[in-house]
C-alpha atoms as an extended CHARMM CRD file, in Angstrom:
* protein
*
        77  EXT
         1         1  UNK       CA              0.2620000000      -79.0090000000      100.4850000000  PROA      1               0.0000000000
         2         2  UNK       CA             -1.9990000000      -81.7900000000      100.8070000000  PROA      2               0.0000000000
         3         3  UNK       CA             -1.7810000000      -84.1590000000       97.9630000000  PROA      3               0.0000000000
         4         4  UNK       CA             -5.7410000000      -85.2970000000       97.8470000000  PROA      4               0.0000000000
         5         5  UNK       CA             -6.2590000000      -80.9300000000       97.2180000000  PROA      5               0.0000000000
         6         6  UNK       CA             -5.1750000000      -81.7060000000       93.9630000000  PROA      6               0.0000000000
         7         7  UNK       CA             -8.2720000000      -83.5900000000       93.5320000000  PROA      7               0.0000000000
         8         8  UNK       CA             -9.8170000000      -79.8410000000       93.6370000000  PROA      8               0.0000000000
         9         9  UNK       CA             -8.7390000000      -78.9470000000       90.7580000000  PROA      9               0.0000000000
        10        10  UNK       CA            -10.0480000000      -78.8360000000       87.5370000000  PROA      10              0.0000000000
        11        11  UNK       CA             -7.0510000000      -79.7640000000       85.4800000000  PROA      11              0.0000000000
        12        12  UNK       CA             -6.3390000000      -82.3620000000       87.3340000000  PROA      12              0.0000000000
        13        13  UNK       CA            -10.4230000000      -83.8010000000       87.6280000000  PROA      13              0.0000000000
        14        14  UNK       CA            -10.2820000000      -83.8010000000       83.5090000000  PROA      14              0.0000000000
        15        15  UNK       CA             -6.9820000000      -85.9740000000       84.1450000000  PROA      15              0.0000000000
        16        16  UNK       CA             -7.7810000000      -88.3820000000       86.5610000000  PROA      16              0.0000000000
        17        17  UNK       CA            -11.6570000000      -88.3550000000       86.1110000000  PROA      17              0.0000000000
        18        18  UNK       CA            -13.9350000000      -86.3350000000       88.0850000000  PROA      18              0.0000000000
        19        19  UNK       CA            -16.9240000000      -88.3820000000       88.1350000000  PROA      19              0.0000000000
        20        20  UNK       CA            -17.2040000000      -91.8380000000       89.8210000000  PROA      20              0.0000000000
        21        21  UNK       CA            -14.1370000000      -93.9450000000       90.5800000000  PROA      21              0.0000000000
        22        22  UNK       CA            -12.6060000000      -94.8120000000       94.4480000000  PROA      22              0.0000000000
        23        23  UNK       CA            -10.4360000000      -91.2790000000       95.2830000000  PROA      23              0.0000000000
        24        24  UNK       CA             -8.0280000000      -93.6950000000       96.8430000000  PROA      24              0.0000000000
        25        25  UNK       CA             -7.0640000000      -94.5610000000       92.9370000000  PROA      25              0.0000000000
        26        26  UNK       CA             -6.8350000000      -91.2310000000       92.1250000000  PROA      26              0.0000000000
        27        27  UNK       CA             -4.6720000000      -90.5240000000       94.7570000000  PROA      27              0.0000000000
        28        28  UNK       CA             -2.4170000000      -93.3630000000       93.8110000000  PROA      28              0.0000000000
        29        29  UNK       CA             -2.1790000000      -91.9460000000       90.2990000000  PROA      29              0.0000000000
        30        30  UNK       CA             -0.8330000000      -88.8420000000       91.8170000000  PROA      30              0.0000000000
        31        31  UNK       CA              1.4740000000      -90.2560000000       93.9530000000  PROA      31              0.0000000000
        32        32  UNK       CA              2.7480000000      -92.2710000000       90.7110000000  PROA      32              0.0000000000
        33        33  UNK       CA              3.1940000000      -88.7190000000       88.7650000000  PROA      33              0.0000000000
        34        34  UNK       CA              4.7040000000      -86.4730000000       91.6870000000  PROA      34              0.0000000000
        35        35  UNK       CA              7.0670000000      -89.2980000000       91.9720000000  PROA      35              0.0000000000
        36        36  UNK       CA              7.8370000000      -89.1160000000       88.6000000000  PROA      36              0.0000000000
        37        37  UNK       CA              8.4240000000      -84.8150000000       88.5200000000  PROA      37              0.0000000000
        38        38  UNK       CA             11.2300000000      -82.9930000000       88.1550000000  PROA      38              0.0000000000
        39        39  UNK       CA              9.5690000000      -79.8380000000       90.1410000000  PROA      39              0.0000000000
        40        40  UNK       CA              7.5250000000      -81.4900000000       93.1290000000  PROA      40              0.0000000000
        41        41  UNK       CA              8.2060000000      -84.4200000000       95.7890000000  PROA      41              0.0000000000
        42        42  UNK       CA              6.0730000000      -86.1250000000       98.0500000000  PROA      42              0.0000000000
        43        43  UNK       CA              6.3830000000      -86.4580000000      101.9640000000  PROA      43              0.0000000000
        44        44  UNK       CA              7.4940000000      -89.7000000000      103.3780000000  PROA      44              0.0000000000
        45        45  UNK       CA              3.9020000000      -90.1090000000      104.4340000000  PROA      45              0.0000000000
        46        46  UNK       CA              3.1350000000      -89.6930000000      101.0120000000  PROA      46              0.0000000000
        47        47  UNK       CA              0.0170000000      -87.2810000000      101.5450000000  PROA      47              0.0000000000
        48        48  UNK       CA              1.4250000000      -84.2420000000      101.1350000000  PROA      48              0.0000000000
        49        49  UNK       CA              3.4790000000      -82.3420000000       98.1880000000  PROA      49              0.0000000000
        50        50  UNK       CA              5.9900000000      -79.9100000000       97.9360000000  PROA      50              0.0000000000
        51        51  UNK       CA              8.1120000000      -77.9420000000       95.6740000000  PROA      51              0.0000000000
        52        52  UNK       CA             11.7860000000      -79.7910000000       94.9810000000  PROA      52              0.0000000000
        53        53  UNK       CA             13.2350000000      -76.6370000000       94.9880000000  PROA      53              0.0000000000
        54        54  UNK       CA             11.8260000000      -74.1990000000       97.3960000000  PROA      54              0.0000000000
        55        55  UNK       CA             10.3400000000      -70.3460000000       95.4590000000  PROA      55              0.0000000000
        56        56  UNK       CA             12.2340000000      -67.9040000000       96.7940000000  PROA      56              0.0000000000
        57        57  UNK       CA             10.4850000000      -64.2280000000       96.3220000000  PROA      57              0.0000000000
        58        58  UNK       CA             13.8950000000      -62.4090000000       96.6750000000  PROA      58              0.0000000000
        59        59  UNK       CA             14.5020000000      -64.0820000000       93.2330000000  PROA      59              0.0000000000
        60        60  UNK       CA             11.7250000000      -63.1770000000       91.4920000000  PROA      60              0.0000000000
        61        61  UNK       CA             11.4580000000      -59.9430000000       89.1800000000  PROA      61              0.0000000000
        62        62  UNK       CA              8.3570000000      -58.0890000000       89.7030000000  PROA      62              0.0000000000
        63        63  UNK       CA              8.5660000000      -56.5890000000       85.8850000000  PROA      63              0.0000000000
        64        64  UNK       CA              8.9080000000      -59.6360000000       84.5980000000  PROA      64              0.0000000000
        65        65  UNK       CA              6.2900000000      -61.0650000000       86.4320000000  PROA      65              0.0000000000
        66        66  UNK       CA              4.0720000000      -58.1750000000       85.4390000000  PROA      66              0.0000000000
        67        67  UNK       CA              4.5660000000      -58.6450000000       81.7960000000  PROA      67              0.0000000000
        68        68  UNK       CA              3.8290000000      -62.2650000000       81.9480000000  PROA      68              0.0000000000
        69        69  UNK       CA              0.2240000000      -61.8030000000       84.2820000000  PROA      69              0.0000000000
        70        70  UNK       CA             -3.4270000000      -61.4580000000       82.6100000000  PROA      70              0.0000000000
        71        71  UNK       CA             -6.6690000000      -60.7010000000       84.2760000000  PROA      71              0.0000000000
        72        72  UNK       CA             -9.2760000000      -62.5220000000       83.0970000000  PROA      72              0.0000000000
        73        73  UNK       CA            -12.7220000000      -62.1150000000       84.8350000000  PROA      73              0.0000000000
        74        74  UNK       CA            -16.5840000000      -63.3600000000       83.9540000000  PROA      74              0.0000000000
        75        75  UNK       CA            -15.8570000000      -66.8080000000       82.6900000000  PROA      75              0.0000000000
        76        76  UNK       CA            -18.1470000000      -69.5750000000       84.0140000000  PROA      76              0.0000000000
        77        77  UNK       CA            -16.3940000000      -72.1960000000       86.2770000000  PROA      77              0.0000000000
């Protein structure tokens, strides 16, 4: 996944600011934080991001899954 999609994100815009500000820097502070996870690692190119340990479906229980999901609908971006 392309690192600067993060950028996308909400979450991550009330992190790293989503106003003004050079998205090179912002980049750089996610390459400083992905570096730093225990979940996600960066390419050698450093633009791109990827699970440490890949999700494997097989693994996953679908009741479990279902009890932990909620719907939510009509909220304002």
């Amino acid at each position: 996944m392309p690192l600067a999609l993060f950028l996308a994100f909400n979450r991550v815009k009330s992190i790293v600011g989503g106003g003004g500000g050079a998205d090179a820097e912002k980049l750089e502070l996610l390459q400083q934080a992905v570096t730093k996870s225990n979940m996600l690692k960066l390419s050698k190119c450093t633009k791109l991001v990827k699970r440490r340990i890949p999700f494997d479906l097989k693994k996953v229980d679908g009741d479990k899954m279902d009890i932990g999901t909620v719907y939510v609908e009509n909220f304002p971006e």
